[in-house]
MOPAC internal coordinates of N, CA, C and O (Angstrom, degrees):
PM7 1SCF
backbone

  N    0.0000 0     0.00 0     0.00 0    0    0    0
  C    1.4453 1     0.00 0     0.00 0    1    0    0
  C    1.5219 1   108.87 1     0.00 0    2    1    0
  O    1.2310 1   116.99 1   -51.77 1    3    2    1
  N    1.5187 1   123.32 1   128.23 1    3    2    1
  C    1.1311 1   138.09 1   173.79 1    5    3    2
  C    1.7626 1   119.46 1   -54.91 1    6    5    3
  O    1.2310 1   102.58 1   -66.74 1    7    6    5
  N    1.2031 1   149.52 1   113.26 1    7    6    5
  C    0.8997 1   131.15 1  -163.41 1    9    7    6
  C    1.5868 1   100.26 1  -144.16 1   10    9    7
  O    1.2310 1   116.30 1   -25.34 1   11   10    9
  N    1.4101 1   124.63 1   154.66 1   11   10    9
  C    1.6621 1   117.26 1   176.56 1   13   11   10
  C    1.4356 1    97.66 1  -100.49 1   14   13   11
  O    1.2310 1   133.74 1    11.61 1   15   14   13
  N    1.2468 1    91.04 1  -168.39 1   15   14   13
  C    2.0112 1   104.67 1  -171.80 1   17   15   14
  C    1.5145 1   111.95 1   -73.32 1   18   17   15
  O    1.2310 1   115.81 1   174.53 1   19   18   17
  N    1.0875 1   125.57 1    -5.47 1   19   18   17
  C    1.2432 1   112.35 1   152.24 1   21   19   18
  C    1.5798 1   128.70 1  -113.83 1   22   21   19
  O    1.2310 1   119.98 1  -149.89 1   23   22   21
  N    0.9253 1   117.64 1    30.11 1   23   22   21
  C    1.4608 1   150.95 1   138.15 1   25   23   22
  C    2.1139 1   111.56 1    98.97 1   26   25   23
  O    1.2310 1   134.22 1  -161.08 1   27   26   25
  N    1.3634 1    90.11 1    18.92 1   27   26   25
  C    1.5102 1   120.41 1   171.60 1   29   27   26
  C    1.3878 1   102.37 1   -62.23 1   30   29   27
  O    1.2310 1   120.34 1   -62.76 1   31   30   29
  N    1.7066 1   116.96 1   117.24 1   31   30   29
  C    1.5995 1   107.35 1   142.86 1   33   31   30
  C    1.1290 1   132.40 1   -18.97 1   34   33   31
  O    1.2310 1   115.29 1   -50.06 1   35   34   33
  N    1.5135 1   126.53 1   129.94 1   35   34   33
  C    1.4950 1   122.55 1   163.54 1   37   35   34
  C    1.1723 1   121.26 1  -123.71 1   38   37   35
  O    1.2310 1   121.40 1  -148.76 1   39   38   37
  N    1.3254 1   114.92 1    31.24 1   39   38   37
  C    1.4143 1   117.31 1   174.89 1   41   39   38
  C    1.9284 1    88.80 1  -160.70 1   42   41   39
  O    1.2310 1   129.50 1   -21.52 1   43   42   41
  N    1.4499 1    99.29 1   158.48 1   43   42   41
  C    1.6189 1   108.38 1   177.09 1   45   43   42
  C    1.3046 1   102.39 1  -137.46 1   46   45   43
  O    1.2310 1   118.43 1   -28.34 1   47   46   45
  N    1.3649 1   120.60 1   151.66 1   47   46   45
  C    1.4138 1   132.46 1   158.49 1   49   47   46
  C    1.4210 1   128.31 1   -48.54 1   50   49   47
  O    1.2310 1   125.16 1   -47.08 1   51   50   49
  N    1.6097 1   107.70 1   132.92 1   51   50   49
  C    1.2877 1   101.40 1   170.88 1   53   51   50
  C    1.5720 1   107.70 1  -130.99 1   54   53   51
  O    1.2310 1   116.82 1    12.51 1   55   54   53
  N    1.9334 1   123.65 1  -167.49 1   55   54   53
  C    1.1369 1    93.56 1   159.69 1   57   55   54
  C    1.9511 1    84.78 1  -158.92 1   58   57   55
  O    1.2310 1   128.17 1   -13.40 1   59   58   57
  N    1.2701 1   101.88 1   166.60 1   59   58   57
  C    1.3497 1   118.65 1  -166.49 1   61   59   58
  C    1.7497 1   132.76 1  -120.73 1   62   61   59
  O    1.2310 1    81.23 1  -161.96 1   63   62   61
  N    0.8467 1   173.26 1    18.04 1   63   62   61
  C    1.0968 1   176.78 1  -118.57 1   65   63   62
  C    1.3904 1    95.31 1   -47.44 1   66   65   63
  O    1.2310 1   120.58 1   -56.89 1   67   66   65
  N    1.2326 1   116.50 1   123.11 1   67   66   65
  C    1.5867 1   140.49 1   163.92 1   69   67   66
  C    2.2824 1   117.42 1  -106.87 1   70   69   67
  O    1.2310 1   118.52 1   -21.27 1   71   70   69
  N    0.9915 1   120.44 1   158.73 1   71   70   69
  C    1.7739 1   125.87 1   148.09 1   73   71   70
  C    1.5721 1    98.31 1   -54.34 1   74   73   71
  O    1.2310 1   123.33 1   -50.21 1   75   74   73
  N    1.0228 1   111.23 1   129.79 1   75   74   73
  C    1.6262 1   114.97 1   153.99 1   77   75   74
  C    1.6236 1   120.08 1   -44.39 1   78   77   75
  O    1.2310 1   122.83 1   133.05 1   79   78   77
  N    0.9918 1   112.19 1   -46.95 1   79   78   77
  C    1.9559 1   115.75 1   156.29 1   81   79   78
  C    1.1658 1   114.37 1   -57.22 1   82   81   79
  O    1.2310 1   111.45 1   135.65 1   83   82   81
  N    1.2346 1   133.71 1   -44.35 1   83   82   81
  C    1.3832 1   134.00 1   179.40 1   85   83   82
  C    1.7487 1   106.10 1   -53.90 1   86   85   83
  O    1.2310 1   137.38 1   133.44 1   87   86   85
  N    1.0232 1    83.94 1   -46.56 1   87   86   85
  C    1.8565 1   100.72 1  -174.17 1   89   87   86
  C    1.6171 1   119.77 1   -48.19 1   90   89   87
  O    1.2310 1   131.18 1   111.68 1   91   90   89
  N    1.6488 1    96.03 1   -68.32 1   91   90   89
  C    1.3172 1   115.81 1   162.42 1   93   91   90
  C    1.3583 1   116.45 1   -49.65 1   94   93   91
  O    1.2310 1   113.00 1   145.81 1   95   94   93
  N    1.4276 1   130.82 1   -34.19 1   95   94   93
  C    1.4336 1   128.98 1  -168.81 1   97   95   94
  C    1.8428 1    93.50 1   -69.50 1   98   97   95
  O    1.2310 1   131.17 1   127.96 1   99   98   97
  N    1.5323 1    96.06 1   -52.04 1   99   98   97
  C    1.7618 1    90.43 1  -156.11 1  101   99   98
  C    1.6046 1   108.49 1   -62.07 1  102  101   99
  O    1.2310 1   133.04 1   145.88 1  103  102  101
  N    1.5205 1    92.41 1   -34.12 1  103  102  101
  C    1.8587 1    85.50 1  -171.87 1  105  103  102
  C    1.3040 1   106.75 1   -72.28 1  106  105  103
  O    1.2310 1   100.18 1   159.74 1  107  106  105
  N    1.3545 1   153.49 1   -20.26 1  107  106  105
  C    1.5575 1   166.09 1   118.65 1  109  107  106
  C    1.4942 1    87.71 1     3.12 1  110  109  107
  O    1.2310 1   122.03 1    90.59 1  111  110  109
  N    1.4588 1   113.71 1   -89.41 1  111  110  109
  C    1.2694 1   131.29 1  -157.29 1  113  111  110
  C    1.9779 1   110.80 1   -53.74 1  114  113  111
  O    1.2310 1   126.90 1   137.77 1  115  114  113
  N    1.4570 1   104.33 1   -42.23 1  115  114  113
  C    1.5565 1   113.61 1  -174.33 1  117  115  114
  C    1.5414 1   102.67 1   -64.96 1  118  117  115
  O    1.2310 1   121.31 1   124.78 1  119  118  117
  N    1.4129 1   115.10 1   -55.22 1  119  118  117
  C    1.3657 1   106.25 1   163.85 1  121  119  118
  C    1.5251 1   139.44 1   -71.03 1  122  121  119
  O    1.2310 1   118.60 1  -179.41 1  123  122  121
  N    0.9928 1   120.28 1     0.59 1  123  122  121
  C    1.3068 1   130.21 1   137.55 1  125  123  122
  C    1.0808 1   134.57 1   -26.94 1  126  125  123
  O    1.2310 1   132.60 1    96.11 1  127  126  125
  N    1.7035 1    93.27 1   -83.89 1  127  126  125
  C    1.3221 1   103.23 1   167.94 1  129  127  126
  C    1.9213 1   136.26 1   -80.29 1  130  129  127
  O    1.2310 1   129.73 1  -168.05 1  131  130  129
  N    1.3919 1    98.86 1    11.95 1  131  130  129
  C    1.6132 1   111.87 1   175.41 1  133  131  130
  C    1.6549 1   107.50 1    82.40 1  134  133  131
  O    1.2310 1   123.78 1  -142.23 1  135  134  133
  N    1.9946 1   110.35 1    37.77 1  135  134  133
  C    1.2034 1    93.55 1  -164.47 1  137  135  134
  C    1.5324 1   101.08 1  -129.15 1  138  137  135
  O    1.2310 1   127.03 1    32.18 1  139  138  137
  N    1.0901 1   104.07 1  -147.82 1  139  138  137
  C    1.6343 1   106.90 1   163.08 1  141  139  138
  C    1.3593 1   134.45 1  -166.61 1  142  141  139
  O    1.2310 1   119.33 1   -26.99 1  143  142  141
  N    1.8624 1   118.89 1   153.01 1  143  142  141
  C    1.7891 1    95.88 1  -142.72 1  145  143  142
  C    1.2535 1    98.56 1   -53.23 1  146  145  143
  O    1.2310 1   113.03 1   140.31 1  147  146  145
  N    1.5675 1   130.77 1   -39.69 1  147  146  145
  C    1.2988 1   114.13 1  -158.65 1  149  147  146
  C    1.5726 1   117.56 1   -71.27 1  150  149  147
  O    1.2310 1   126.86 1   163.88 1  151  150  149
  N    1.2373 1   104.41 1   -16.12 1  151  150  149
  C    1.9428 1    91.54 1   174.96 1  153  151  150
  C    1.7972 1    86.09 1   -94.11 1  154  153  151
  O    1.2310 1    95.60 1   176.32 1  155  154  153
  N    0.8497 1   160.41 1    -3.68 1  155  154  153
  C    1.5431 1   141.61 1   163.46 1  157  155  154
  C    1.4684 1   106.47 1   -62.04 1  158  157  155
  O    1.2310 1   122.14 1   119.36 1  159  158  157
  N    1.9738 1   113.51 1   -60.64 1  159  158  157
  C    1.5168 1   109.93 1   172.89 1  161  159  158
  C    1.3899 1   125.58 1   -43.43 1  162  161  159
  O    1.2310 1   123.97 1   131.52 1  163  162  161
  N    1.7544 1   109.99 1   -48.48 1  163  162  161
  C    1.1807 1   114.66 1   175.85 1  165  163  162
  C    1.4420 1   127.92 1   -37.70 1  166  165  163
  O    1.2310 1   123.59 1   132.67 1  167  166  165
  N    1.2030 1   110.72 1   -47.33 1  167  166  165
  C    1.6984 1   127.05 1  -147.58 1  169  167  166
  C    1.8932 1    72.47 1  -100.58 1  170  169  167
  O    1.2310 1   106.39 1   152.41 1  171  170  169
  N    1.2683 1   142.89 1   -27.59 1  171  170  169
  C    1.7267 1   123.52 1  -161.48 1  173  171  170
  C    1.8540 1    76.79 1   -84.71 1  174  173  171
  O    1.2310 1   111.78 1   108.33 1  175  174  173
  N    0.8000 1   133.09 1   -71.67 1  175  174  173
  C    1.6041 1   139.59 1   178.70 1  177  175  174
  C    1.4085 1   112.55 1   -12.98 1  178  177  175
  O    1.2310 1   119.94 1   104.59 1  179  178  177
  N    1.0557 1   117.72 1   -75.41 1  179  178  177
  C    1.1342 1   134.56 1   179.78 1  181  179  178
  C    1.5357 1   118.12 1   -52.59 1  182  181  179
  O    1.2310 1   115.50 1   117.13 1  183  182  181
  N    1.1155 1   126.15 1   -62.87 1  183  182  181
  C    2.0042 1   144.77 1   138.25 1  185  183  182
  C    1.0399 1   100.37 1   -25.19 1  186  185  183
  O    1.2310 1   101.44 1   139.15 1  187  186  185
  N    1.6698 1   151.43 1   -40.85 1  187  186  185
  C    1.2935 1   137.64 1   167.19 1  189  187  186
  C    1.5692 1   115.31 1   -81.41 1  190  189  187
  O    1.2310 1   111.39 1   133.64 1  191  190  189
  N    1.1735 1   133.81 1   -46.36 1  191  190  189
  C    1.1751 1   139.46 1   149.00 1  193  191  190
  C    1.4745 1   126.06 1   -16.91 1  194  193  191
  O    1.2310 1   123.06 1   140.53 1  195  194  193
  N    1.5733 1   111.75 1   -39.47 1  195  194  193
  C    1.2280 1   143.77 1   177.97 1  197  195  194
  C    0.8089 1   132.80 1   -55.01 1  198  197  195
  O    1.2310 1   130.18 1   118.99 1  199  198  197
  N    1.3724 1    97.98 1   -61.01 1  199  198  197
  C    1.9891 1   128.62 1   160.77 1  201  199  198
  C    1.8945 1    68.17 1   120.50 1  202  201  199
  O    1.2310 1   106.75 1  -124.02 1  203  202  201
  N    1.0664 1   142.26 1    55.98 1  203  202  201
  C    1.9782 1   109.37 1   170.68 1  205  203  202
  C    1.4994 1    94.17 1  -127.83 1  206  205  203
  O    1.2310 1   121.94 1  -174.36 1  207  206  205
  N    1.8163 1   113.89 1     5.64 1  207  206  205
  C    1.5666 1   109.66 1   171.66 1  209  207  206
  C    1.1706 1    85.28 1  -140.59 1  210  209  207
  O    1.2310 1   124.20 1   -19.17 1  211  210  209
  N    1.6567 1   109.55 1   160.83 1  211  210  209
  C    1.5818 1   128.53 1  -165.10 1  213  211  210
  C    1.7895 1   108.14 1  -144.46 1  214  213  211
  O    1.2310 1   114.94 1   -55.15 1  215  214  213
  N    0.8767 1   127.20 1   124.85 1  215  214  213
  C    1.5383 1   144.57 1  -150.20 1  217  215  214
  C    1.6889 1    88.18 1  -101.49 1  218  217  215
  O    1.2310 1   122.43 1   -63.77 1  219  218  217
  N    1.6081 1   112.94 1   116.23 1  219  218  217
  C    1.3688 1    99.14 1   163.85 1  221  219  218
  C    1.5496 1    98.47 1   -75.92 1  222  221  219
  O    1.2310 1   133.07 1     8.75 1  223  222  221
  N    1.3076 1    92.34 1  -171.25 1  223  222  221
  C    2.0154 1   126.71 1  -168.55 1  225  223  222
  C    1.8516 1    88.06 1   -52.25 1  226  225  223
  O    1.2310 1   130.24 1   110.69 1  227  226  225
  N    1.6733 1    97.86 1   -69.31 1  227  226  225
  C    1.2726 1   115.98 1  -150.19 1  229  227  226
  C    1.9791 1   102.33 1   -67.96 1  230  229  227
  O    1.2310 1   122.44 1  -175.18 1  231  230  229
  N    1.4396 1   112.94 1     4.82 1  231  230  229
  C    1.4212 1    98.07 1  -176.83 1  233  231  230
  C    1.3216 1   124.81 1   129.11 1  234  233  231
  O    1.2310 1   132.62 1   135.79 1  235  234  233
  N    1.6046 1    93.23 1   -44.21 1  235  234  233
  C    1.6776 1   114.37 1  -163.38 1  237  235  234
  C    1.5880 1    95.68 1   -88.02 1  238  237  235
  O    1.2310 1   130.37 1   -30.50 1  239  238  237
  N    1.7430 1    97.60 1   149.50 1  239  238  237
  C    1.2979 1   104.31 1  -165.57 1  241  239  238
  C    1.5348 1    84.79 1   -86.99 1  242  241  239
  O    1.2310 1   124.76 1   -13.07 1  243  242  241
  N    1.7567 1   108.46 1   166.93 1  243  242  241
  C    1.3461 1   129.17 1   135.69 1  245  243  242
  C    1.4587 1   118.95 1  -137.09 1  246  245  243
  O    1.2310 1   124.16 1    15.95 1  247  246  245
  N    1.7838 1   109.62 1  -164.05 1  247  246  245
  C    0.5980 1   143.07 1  -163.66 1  249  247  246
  C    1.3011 1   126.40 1  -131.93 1  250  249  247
  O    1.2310 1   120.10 1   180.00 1  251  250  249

């Protein structure tokens, strides 16, 4: 558990509804690359937040 210097949470739970393919793809893909979904969500979150990813109309991310 993530915590700051005074020993406060710094991160909270969330949770998401995915396609069952979607699902399978990312955890495929997270281990792949030696990672995990939650630092994949993290880092897409954050990159949108950013302005460095852009959400079409219909949902689908780009680039």
């Amino acid at each position: 558990m993530d915590k700051d210097e005074s020993g406060e949470k710094t991160k909270k739970n969330t949770s998401l509804r995915l396609k069952n393919e979607t699902l399978k793809a990312l955890k495929i893909k997270a281990i792949e690359q030696d990672s995990s979904i939650q630092k994949i969500v993290e880092q897409l979150v954050e990159d949108y937040l950013a302005g460095r990813v852009k959400l079409k109309t219909n949902g689908s991310k780009s680039k």
